[in-house]
N, C-alpha and C positions, 0 to 999 in steps of 0.2 A: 475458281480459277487457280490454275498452279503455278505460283511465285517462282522466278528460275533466281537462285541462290546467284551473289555476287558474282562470287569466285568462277562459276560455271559460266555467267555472263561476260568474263573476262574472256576467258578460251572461247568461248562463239565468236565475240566480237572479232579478236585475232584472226578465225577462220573469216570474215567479212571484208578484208583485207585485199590487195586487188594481189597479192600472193597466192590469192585462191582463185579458181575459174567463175567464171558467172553462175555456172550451173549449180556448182556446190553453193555459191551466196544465197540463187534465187533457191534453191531446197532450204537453208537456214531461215531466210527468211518468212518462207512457207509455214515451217517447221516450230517459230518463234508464235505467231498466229492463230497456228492449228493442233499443232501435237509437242507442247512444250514437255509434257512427263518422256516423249520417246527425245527429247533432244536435251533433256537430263542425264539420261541412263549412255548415251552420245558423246557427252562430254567430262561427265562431271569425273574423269580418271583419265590418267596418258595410260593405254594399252602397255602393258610392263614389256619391257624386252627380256629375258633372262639369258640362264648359262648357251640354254642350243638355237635360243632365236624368241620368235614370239608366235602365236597365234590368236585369232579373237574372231566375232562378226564383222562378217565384212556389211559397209554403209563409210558414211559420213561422221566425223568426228573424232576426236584423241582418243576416245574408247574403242574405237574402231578399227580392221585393216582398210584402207584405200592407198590413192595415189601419193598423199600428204604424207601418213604415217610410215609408207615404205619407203618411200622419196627418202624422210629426215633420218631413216635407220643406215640409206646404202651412203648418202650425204657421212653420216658420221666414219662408218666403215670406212670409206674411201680416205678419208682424212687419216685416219690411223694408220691405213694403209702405205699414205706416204710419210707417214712419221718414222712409223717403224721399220722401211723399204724405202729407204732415201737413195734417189740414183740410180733404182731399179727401174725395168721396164714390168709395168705392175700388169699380171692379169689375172680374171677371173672368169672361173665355169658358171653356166645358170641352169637349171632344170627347174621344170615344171610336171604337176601331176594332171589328174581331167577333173579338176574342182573348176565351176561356175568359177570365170574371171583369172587361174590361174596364168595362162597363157599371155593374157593383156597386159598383167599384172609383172610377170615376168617382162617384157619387153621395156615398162615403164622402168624396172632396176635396170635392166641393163644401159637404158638413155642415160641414168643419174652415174653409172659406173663410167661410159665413155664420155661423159660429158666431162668427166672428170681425172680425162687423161690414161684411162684402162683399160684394156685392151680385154675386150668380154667372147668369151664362147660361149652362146646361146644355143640349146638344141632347140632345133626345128619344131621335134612334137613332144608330147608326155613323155618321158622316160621313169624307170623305176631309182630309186634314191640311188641304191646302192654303184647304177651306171655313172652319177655326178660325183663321188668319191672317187672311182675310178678314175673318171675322165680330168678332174682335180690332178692329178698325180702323173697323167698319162700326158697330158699338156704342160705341167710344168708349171701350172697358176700357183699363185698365192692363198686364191680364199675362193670358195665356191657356196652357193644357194640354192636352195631347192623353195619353190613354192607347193605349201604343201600341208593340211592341218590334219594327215594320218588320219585317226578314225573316228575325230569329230564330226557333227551332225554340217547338213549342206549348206549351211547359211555362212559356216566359217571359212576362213583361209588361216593361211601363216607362211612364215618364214624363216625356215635353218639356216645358220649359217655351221661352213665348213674349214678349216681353215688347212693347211700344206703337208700336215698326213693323212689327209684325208676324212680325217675323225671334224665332229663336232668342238666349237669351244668348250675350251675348259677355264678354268680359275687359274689363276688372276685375270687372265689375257680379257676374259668377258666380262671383269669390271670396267680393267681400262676404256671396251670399246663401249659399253654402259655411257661411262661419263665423256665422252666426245657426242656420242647423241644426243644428249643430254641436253651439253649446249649448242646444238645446231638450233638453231632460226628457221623456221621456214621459210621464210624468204630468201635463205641461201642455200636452199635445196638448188642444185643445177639439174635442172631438166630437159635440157636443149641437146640434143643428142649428137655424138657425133659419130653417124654411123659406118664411116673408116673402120672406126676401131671394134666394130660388129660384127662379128663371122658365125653363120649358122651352120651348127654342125649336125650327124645323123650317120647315117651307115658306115661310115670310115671308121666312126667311135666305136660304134655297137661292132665291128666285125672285129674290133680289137678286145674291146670289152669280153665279147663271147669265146674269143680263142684263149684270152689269157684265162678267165672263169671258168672253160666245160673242158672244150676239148685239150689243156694242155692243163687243166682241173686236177680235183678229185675224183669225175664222175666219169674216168673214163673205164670201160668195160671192155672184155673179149667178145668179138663178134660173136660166138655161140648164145654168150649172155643175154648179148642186146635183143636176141633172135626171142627171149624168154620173157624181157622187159613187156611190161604195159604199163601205159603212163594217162593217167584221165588230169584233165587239164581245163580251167576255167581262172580266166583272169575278173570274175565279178565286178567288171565296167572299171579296171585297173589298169596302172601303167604298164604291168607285164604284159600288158595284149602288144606291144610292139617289140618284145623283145623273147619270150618263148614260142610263139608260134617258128 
């Protein structure tokens, strides 16, 4: 039988907590029962956040992405947000790619962002990265997200953050927000949404996004040219399937 280490039964226990939903208790407890090595491997590390964000398996537990681990990352951000934007009316963009759960996963940050007084532009459906920096800069937000674990295998997810030029964190700034996540609590994760401050966005974005990028671009050409153009095109089950065709 395999012994679950102190330390790791501290972090379960925590998640046991009426902080957490029944469903993830009644998995732990399942979990505790029947497959203690898979609720080692679960726990026994908090998922690192780094310089552009974090990614990991998504499931249940601190080594995990789920609801908990995003909840306490946008919980921190948001804190910083009004530390560092005192007196500001704060917002921010969200995108999501067509990773199992990204879509969900994204609406649960944007609950913890407006819950938290911030005004969130959520797009509607997948968009490709480089439209949430755009749309970052284009809106005027503060700090923008993409859910999204690039070319990791299906089982993962993650999450970038972006912050007012559009770029990814950089050093210092993504210690600072390090250590306010740090000390967030799960239990003062806010999750309670207030969806006022929820506006879903899509084609108003994308026709600005494409005019500022193609046709007022680099990629513009003489009619004769284009007449000579041939272009093969495959978005391999990717966010560009909404935004090149």
């Amino acid at each position: 039988m395999i012994h679950i280490e102190k330390k790791i039964l501290e972090r379960v226990n925590t998640w046991l907590t009426p902080a957490f939903d029944k469903g993830t208790q009644d998995f732990i407890k399942d979990s505790i029962a029947n497959n203690p090595k898979a609720l080692q491997e679960s726990f026994y590390k908090d998922l690192e956040f780094g310089t552009g964000g974090m990614r990991g398996i998504m499931g249940i537990g601190t080594n995990r992405i789920n609801k908990y681990t995003l909840g306490k990352n946008t919980q921190g951000i948001s804190n910083y947000m009004h530390n560092v934007f005192p007196n500001q009316a704060l917002k921010v963009a969200i995108a999501f790619d067509c990773r199992h759960n990204s879509k969900s996963l994204a609406k649960i940050v944007a609950d913890v962002f407006s819950a938290n007084g911030i005004e969130v532009y959520l797009f509607e459906d997948l968009r490709p990265t480089p439209e949430l920096s755009f749309a970052l800069k284009h809106l005027n937000c503060h700090c923008g997200i993409v859910l999204t674990a690039s070319h990791n295998p299906p089982e993962y997810n993650g999450y970038k953050v972006y912050w007012q030029d559009g770029g990814q964190l950089v050093p210092p700034q993504d210690i600072e927000i390090i250590t306010l996540i740090n000390a967030v609590a799960y239990a003062e994760i806010k999750f309670d949404a207030n969806e006022n401050l929820i506006h879903l966005i899509g084609k108003a974005v994308d026709d600005v996004f494409i005019d500022a990028s193609v046709k007022n671009g680099s990629f513009n050409t003489t009619a004769e040219a284009r007449k000579k153009l041939n272009v093969v095109f495959t978005s391999l089950h990717g966010t560009s399937i909404t935004t090149i065709p």
